[in-house]
N, CA, C and O atoms as a GROMACS GRO file, in nm:
protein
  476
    1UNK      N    1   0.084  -0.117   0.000
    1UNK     CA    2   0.000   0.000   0.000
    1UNK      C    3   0.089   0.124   0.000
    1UNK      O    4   0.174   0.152   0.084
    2UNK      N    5   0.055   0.191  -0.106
    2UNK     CA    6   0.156   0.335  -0.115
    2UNK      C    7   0.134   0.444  -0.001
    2UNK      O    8   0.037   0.417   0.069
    3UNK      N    9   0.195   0.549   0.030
    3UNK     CA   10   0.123   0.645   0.143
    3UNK      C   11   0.006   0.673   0.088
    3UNK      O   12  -0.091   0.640   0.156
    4UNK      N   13  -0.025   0.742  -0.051
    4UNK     CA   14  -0.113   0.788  -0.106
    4UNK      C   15  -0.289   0.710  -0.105
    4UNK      O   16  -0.397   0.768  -0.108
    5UNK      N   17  -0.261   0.560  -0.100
    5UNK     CA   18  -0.354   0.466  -0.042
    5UNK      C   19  -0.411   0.509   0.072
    5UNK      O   20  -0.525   0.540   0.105
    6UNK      N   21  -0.284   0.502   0.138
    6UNK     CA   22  -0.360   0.530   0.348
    6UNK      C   23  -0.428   0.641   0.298
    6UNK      O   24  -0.537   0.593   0.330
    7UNK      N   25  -0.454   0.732   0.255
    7UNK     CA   26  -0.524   0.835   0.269
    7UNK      C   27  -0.599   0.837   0.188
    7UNK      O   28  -0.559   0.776   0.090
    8UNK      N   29  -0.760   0.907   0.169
    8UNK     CA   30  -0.838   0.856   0.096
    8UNK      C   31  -0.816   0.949   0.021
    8UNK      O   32  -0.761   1.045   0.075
    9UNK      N   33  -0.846   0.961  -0.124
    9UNK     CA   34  -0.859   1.062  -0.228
    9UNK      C   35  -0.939   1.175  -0.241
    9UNK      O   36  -1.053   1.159  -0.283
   10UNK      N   37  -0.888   1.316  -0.204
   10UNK     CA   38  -0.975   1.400  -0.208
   10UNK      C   39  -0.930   1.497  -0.298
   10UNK      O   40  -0.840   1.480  -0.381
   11UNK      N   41  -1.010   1.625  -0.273
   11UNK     CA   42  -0.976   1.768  -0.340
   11UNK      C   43  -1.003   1.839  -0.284
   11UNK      O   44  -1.052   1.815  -0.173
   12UNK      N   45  -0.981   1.989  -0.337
   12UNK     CA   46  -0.996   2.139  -0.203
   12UNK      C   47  -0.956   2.208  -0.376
   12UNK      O   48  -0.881   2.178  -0.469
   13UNK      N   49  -1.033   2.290  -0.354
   13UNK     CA   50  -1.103   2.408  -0.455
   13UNK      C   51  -1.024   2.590  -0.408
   13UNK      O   52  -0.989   2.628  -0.296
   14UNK      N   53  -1.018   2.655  -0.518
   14UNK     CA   54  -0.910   2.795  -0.484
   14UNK      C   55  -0.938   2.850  -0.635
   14UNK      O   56  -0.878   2.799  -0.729
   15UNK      N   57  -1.021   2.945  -0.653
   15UNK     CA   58  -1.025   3.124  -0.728
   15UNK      C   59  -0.861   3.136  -0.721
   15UNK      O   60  -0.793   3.133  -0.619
   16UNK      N   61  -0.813   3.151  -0.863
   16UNK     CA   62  -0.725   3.202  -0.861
   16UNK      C   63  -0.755   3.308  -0.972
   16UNK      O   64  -0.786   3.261  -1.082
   17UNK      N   65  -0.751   3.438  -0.962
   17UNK     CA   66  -0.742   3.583  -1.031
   17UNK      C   67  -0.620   3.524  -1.117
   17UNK      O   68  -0.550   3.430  -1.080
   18UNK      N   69  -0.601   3.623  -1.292
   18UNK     CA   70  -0.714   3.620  -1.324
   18UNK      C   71  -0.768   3.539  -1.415
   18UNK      O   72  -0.695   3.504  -1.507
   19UNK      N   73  -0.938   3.480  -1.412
   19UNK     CA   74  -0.993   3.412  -1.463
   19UNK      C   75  -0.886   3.219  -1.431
   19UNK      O   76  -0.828   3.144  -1.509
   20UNK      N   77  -0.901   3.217  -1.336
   20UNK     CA   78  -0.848   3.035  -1.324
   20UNK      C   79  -0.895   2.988  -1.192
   20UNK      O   80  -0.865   3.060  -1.096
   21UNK      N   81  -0.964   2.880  -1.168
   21UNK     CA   82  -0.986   2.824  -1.048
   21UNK      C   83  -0.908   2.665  -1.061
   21UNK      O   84  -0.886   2.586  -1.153
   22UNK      N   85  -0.883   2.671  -0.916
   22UNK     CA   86  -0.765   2.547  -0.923
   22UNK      C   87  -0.857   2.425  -0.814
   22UNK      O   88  -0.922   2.447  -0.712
   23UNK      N   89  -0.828   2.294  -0.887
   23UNK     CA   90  -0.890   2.177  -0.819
   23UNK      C   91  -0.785   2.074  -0.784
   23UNK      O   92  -0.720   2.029  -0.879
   24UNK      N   93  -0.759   2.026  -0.651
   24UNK     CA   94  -0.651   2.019  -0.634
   24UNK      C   95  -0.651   1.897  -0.594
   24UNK      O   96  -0.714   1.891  -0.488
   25UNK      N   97  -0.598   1.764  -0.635
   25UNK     CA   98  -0.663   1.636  -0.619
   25UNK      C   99  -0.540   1.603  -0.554
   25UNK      O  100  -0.434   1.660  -0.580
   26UNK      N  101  -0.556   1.481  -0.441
   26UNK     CA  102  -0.438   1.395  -0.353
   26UNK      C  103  -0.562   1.294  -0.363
   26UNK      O  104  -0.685   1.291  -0.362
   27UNK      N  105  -0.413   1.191  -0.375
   27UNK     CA  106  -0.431   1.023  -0.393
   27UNK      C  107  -0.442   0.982  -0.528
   27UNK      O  108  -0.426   1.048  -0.631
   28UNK      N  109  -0.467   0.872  -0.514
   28UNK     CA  110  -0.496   0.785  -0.688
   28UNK      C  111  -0.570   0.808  -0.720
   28UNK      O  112  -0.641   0.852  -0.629
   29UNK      N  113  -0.638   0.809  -0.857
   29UNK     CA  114  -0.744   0.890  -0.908
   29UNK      C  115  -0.793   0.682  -0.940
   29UNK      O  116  -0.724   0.639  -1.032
   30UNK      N  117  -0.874   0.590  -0.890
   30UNK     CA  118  -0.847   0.464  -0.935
   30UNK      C  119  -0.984   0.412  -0.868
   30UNK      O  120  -1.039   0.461  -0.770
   31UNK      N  121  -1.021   0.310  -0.936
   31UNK     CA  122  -1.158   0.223  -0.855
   31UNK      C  123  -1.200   0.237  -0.752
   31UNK      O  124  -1.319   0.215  -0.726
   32UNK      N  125  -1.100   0.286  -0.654
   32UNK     CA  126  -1.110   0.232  -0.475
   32UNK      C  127  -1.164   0.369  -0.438
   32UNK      O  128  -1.252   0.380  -0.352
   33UNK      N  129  -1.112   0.473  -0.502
   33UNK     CA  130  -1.151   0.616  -0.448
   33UNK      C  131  -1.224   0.714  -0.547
   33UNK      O  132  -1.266   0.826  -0.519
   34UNK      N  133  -1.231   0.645  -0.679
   34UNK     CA  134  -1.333   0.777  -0.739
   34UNK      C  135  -1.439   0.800  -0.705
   34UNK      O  136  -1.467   0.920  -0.714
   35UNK      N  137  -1.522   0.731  -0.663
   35UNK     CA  138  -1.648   0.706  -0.590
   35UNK      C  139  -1.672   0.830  -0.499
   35UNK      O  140  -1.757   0.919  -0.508
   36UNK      N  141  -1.557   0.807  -0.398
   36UNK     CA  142  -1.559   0.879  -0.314
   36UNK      C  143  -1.524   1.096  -0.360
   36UNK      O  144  -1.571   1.196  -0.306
   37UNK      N  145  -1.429   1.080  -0.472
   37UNK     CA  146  -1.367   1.189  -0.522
   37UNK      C  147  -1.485   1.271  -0.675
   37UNK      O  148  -1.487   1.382  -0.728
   38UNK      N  149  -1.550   1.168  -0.691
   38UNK     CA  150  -1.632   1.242  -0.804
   38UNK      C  151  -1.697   1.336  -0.745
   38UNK      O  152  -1.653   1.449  -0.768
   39UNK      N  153  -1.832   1.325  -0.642
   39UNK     CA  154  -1.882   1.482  -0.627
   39UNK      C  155  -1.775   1.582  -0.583
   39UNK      O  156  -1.766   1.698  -0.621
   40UNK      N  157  -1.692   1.513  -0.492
   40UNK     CA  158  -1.569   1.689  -0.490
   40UNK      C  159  -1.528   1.705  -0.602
   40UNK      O  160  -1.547   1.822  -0.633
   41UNK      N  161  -1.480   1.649  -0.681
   41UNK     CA  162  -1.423   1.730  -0.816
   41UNK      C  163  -1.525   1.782  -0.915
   41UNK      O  164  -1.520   1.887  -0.978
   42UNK      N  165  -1.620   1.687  -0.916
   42UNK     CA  166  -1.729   1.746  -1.025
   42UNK      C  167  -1.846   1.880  -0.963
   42UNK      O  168  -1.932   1.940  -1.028
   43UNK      N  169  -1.805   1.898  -0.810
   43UNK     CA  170  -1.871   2.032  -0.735
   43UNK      C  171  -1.755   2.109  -0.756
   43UNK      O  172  -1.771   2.226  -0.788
   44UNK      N  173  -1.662   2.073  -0.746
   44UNK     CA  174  -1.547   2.189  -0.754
   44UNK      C  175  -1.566   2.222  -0.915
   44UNK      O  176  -1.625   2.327  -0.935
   45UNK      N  177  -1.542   2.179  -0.983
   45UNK     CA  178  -1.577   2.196  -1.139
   45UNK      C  179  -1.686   2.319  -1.134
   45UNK      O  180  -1.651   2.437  -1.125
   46UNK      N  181  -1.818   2.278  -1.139
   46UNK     CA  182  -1.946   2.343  -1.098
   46UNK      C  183  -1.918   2.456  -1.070
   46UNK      O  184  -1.928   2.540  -1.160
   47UNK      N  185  -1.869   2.501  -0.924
   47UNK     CA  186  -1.823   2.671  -0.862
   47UNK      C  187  -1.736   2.766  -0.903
   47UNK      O  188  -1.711   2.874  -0.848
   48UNK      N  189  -1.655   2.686  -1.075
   48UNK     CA  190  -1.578   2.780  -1.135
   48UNK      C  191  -1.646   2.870  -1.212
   48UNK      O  192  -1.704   2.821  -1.309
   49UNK      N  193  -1.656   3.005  -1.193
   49UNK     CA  194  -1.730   3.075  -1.296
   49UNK      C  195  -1.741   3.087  -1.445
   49UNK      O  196  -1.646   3.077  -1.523
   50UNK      N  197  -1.827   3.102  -1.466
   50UNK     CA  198  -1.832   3.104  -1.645
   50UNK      C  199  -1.664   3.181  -1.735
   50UNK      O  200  -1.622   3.294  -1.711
   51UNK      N  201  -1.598   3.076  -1.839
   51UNK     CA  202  -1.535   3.145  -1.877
   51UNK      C  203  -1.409   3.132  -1.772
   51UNK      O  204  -1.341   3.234  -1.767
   52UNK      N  205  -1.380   3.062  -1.717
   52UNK     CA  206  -1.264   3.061  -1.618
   52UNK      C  207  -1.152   2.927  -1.700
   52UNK      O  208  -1.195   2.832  -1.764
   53UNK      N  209  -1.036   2.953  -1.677
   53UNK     CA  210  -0.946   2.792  -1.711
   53UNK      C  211  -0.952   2.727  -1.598
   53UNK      O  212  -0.900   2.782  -1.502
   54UNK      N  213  -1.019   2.588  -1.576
   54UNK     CA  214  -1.009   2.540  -1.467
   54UNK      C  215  -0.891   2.417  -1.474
   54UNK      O  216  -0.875   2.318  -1.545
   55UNK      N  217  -0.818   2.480  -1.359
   55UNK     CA  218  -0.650   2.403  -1.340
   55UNK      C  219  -0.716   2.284  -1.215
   55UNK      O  220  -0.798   2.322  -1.131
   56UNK      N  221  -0.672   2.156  -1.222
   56UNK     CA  222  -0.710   1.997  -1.187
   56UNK      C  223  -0.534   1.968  -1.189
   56UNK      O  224  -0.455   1.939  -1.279
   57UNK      N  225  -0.521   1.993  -1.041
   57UNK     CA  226  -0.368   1.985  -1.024
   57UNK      C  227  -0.361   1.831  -0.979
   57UNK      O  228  -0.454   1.801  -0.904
   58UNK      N  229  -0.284   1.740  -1.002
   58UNK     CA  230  -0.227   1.610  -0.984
   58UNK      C  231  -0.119   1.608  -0.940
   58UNK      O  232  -0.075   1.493  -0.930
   59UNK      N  233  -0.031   1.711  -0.898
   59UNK     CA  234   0.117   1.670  -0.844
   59UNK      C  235   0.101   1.582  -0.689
   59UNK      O  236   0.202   1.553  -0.625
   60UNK      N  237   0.003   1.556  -0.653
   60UNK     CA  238  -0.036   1.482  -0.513
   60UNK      C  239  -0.087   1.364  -0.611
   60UNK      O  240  -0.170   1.297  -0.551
   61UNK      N  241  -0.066   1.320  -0.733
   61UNK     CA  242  -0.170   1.225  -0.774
   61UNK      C  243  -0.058   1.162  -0.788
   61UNK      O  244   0.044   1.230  -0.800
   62UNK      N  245  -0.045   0.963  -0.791
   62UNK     CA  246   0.128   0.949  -0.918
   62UNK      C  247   0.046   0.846  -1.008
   62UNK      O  248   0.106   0.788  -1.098
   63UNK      N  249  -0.114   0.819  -0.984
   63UNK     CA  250  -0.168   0.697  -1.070
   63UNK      C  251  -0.271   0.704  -1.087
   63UNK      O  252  -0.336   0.754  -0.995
   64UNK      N  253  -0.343   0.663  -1.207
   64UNK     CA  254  -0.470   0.680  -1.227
   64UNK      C  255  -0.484   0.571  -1.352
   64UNK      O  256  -0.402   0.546  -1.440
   65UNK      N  257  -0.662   0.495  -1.318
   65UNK     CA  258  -0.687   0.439  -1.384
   65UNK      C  259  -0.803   0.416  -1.499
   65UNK      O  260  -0.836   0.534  -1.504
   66UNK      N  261  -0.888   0.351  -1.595
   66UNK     CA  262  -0.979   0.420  -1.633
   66UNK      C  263  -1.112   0.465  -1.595
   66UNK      O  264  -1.198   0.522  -1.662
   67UNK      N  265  -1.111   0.415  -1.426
   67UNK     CA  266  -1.225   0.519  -1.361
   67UNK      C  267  -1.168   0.655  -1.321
   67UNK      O  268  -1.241   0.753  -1.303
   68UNK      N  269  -1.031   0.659  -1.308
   68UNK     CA  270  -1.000   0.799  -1.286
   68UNK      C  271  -1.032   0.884  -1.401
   68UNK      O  272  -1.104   0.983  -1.397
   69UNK      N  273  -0.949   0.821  -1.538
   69UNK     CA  274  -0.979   0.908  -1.651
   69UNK      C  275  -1.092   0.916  -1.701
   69UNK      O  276  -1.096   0.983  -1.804
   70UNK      N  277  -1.199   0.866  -1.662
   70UNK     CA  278  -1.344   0.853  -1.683
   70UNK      C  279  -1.413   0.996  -1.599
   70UNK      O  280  -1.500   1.068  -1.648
   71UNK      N  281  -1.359   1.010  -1.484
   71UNK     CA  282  -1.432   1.097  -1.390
   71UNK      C  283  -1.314   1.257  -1.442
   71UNK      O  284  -1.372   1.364  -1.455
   72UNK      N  285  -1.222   1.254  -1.455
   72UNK     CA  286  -1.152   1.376  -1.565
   72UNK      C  287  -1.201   1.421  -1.698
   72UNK      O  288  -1.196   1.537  -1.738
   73UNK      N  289  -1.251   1.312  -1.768
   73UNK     CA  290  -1.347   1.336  -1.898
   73UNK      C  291  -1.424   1.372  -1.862
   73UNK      O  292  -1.458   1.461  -1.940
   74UNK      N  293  -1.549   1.361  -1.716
   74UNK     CA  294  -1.664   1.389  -1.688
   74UNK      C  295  -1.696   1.539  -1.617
   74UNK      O  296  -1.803   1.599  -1.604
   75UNK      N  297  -1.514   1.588  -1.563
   75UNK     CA  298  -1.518   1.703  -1.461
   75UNK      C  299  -1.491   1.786  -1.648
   75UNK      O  300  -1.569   1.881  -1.659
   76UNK      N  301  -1.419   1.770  -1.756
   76UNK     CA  302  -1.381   1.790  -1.878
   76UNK      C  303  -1.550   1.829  -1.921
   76UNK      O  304  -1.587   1.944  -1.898
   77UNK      N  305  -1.623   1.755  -1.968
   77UNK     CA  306  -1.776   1.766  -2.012
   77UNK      C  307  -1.826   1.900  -1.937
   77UNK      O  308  -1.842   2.018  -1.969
   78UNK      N  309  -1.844   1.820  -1.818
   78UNK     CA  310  -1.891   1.944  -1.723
   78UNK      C  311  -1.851   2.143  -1.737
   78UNK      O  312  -1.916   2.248  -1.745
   79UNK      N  313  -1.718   2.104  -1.733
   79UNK     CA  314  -1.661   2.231  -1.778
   79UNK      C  315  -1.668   2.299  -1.900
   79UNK      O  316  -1.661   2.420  -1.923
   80UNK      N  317  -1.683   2.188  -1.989
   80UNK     CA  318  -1.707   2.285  -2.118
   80UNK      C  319  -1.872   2.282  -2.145
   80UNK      O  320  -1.926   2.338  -2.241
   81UNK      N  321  -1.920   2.230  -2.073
   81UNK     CA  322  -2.077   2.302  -2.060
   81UNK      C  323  -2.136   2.432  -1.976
   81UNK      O  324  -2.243   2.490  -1.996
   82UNK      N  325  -2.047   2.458  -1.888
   82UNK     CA  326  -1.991   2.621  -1.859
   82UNK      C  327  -1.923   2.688  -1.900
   82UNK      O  328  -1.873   2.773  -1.827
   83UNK      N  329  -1.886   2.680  -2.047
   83UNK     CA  330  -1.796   2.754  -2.119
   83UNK      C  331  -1.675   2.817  -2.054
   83UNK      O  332  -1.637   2.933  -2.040
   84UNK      N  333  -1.603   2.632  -2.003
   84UNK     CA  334  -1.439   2.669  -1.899
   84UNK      C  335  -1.421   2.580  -1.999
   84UNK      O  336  -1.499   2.525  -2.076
   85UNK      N  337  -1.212   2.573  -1.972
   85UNK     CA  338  -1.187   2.500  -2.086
   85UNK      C  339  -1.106   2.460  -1.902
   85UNK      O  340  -1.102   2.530  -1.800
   86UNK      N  341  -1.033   2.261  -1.941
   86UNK     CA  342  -0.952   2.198  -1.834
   86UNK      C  343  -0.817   2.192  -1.850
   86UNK      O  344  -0.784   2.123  -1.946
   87UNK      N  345  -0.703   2.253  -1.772
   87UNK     CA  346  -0.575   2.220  -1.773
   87UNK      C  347  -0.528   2.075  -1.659
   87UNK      O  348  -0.550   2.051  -1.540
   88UNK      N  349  -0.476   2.023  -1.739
   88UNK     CA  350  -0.412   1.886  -1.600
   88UNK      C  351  -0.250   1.998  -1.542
   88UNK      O  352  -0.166   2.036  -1.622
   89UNK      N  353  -0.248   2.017  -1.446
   89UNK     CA  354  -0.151   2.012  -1.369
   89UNK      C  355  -0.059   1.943  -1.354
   89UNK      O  356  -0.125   1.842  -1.331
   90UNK      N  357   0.047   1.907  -1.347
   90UNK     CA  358   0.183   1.832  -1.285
   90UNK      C  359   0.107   1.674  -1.340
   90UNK      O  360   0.104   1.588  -1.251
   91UNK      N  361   0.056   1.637  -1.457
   91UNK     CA  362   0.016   1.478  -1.411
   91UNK      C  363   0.190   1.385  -1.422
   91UNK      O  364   0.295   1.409  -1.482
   92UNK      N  365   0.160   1.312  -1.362
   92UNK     CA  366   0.249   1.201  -1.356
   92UNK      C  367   0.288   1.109  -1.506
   92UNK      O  368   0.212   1.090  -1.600
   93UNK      N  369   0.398   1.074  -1.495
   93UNK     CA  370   0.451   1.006  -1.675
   93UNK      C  371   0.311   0.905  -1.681
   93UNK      O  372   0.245   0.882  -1.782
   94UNK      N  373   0.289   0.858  -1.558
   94UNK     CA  374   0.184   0.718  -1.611
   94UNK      C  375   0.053   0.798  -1.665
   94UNK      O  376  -0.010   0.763  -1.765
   95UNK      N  377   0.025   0.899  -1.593
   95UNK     CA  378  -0.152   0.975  -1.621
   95UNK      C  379  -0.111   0.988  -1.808
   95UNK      O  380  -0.175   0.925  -1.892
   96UNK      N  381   0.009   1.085  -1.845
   96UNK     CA  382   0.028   1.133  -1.949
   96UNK      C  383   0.060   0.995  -2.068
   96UNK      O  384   0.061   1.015  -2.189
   97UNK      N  385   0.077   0.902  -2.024
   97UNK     CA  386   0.065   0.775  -2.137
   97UNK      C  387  -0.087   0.731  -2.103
   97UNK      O  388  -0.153   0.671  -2.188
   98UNK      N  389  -0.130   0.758  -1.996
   98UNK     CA  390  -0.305   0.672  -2.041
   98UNK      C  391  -0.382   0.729  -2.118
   98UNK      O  392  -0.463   0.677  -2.195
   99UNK      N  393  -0.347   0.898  -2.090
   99UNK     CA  394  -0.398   1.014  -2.226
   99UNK      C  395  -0.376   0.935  -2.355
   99UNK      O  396  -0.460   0.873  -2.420
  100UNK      N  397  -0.214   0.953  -2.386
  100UNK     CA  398  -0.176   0.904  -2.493
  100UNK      C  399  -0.280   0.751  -2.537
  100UNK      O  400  -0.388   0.738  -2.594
  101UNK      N  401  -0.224   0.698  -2.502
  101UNK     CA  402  -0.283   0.556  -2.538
  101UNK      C  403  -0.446   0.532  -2.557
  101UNK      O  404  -0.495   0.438  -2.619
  102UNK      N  405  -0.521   0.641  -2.488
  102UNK     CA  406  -0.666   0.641  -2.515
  102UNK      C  407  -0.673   0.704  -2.589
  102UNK      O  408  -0.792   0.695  -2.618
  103UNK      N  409  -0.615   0.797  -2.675
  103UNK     CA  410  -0.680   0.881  -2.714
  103UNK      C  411  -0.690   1.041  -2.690
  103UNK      O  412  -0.699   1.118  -2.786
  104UNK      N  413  -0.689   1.081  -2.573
  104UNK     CA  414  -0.741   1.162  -2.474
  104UNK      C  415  -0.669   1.231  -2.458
  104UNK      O  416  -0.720   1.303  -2.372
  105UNK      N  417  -0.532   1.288  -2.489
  105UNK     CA  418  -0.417   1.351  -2.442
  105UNK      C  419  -0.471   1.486  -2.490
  105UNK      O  420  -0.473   1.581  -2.412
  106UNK      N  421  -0.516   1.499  -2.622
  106UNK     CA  422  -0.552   1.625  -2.709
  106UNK      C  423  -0.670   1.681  -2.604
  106UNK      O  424  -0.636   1.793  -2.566
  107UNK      N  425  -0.776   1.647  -2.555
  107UNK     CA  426  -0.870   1.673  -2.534
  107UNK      C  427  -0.858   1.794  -2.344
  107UNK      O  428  -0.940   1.872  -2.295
  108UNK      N  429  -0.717   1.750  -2.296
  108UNK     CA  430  -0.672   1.851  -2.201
  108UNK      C  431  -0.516   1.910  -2.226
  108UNK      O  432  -0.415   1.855  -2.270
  109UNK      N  433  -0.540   2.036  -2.181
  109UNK     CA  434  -0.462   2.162  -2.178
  109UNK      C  435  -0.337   2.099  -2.054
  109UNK      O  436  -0.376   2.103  -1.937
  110UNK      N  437  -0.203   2.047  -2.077
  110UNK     CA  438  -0.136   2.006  -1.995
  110UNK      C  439  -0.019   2.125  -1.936
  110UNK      O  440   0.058   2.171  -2.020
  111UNK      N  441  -0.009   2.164  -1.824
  111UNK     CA  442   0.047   2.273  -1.730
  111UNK      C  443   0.132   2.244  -1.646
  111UNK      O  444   0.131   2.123  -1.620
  112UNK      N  445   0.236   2.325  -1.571
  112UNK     CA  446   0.263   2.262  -1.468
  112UNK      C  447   0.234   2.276  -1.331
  112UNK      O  448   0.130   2.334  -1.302
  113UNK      N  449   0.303   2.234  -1.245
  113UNK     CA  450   0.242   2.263  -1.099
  113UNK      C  451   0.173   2.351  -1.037
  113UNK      O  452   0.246   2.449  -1.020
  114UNK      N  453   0.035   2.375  -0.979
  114UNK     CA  454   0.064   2.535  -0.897
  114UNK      C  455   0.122   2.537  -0.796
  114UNK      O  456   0.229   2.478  -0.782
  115UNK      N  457   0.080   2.589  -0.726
  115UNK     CA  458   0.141   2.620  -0.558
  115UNK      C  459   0.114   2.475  -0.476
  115UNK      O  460   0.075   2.360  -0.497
  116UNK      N  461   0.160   2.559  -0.376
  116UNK     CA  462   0.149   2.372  -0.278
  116UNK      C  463   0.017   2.392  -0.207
  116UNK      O  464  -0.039   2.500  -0.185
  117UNK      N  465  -0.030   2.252  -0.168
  117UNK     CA  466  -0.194   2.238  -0.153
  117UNK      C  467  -0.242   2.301  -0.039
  117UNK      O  468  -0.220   2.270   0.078
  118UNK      N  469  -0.337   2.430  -0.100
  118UNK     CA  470  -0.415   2.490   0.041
  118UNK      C  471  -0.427   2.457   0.172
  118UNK      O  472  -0.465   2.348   0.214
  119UNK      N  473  -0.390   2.567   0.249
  119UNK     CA  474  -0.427   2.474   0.430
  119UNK      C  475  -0.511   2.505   0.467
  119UNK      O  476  -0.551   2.460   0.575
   0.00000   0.00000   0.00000
């Protein structure tokens, strides 16, 4: 069990001026915890205002599987039905080959880190 296991998978939400709100995910994005991580990310999604880049930071993430990238396509949908477009943050070499390999890499804006995770 990795540290990232012991702890369950969450997020914490941050307005960043101007025009970007940041969603800030810790743990695996994977079977055991999307369940638990979809309404926080897909409410955090939701409270970005119209027209904002919404940044979905992963440098707390190092794995994800296709329920993770399932619920990123879905926080992705969501956002561009509020006319936001999605940047991935810091993802990990493995997130950025499951893009690749599905397909999916084109479909997010890839960035790097923001700041370190809200207290």
């Amino acid at each position: 069990m990795t540290p990232d296991k012991e702890r369950p998978a969450r997020s914490e939400t941050e307005s960043r001026p101007p025009h970007s709100y940041v969603v800030w995910v810790r743990g695996d994005l994977d079977m055991d915890s999307v369940a638990e991580l979809r309404p926080q990310l897909l409410d955090g999604v939701a409270l970005a205002p119209r027209g904002t880049e919404i940044v979905i930071d992963l440098q707390n993430s190092s794995f994800c599987d296709s329920t993770g990238l399932n619920l990123l396509l879905a926080a992705r949908e969501s956002a561009l039905a509020n006319g936001n477009h999605v940047t991935l943050a810091a993802p990990s070499h493995q997130m950025i080959r499951l893009l690749e390999l599905t397909g999916s890499a084109d479909l997010f804006g890839l960035g790097p880190a923001e700041a370190e995770w809200p207290r």
